[in-house]
N, C-alpha and C positions, 0 to 999 in steps of 0.2 A: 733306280734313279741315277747311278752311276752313270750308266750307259746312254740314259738321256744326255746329263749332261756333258756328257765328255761325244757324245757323238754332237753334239750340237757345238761343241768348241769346235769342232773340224768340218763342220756338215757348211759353216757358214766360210771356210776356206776355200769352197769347190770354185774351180774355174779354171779355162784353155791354157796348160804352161807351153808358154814357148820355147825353142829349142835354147841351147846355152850360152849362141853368141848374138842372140837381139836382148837378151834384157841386159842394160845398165845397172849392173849389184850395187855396184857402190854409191849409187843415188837411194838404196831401200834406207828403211830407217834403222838405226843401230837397236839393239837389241836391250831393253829395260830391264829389272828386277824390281818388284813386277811388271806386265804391263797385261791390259785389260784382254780377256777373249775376243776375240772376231766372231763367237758365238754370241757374247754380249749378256744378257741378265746381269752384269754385275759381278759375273768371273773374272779372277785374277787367278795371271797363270804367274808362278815363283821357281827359281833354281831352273829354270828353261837355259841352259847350258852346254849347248853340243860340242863334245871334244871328238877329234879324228883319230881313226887307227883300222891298220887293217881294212882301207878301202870304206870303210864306213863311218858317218857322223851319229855321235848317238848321245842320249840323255836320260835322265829321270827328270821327272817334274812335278809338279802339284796347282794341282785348280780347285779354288776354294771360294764357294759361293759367298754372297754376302753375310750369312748366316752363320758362317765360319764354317761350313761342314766342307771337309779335306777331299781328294781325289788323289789319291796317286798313281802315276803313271810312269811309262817308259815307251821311249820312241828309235826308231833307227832308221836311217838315209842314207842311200847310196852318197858315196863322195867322190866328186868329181873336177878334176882340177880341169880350170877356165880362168882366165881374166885376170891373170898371176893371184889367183886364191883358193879356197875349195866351194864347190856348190853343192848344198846338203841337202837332196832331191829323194821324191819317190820314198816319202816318211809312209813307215809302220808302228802305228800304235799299239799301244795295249794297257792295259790297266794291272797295277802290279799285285794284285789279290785274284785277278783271272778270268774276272766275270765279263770283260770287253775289250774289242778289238778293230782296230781299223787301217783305214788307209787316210793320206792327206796329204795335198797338192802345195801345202806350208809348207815354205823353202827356205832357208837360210845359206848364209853367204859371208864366210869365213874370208878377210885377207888381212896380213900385218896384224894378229891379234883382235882385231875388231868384228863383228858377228853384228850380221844387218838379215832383218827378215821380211818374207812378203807372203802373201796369199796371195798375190796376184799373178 
């Protein structure tokens, strides 16, 4: 079930990123605690927190169905300085028990402290 639903938080991310100087970051929406899956059922994603180092953006985090039952995970993105901030691109997932793994086209977009995100 894990792996449904954590592939389904990211399965409904999919779509064409464009290169790093057409999109507008700083018009994505800032980044909540929680805020709802783009997989939807009623997932909430919490601690979604990406700090930079070492060229890369990365996080642990947890999606938690309605039912309360947890997910825990960890992600890492390449980071990539644009638009005087960092873009946190080219996420690898994984689930921190082992059983699942993925990719996703969710991007975040670090500048002045403020962390804006999109699947688009």
């Amino acid at each position: 079930m894990r792996a449904v639903v954590t592939a389904g938080f990211f399965a409904a991310l999919l779509s064409a990123t464009p290169s790093a100087g057409q999109m507008p970051y700083e018009s994505w929406p800032v980044l909540t605690d929680p805020f709802p899956s783009t997989g939807g059922g009623g997932i909430m994603i919490y601690d979604y927190d990406p700090v930079v180092a070492d060229g890369t953006c990365s996080t642990h985090f947890r999606a938690i169905e309605p039912n309360g039952t947890v997910y825990r995970n960890a992600i890492v993105f390449d980071a990539i300085a644009t638009q005087g901030g960092i873009l946190c691109t080219n996420g690898r997932w994984r689930s921190l028990d082992g059983d699942a793994a993925g990719t996703t086209p969710f991007r975040v977009f670090i500048k002045d402290g403020v962390k804006r995100g999109s699947g688009d």
